[in-house]
N, C-alpha and C positions, 0 to 999 in steps of 0.2 A: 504494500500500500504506500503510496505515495504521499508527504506532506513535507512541512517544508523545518527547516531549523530550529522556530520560534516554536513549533508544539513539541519540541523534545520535553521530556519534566528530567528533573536534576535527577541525574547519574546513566540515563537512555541514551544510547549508541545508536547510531543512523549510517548510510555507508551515502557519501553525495553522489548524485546522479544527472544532475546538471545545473548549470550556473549560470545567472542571468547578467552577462557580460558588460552588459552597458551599467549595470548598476555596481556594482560591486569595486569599488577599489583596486587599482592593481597590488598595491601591498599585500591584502588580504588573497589573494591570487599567488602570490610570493610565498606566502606562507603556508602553503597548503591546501588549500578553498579550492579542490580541482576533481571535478569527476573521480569518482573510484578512491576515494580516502575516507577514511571514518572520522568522526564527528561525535564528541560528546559534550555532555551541559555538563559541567560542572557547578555553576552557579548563577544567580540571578539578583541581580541589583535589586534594595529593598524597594526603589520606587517600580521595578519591572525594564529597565533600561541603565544600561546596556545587559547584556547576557554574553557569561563566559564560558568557553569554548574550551577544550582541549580537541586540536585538530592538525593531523598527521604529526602527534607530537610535538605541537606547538600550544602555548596557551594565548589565546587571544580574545579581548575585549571587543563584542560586533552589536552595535547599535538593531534594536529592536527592528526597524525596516529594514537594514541592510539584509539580516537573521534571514526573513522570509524571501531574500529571493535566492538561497539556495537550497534546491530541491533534493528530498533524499529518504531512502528508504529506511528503515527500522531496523536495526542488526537484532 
């Protein structure tokens, strides 16, 4: 089933399946953000934004809209 970043709940594994290119950062792209890498939530900022990531062994900080536009299955 397919959904996007922002509905992982903290410690749910996702594997990314695709990546809406115009939106996304190239840093975050640099760092991993790439088809066929897993994706976990580690945590959730107390107001709901940003949302942190551990992704292909990086940990990274991805604002709530940036989150939903990478698409990705449920490990």
């Amino acid at each position: 089933m397919e959904s996007c970043s922002s509905e992982l709940k903290i410690g749910e594994t996702g594997i990314i399946i695709d990546v809406n290119l115009e939106e996304i950062p190239l840093k975050l792209i640099e760092m991993g953000c790439l088809p066929g890498n897993t994706i976990t939530l580690i945590q959730i900022a107390p107001l709901g934004d940003p949302y942190y990531f551990n992704v292909h062994d990086s940990h990274v900080a991805i604002r709530l809209e940036t989150a939903k536009q990478l698409t990705l299955t449920k490990a």
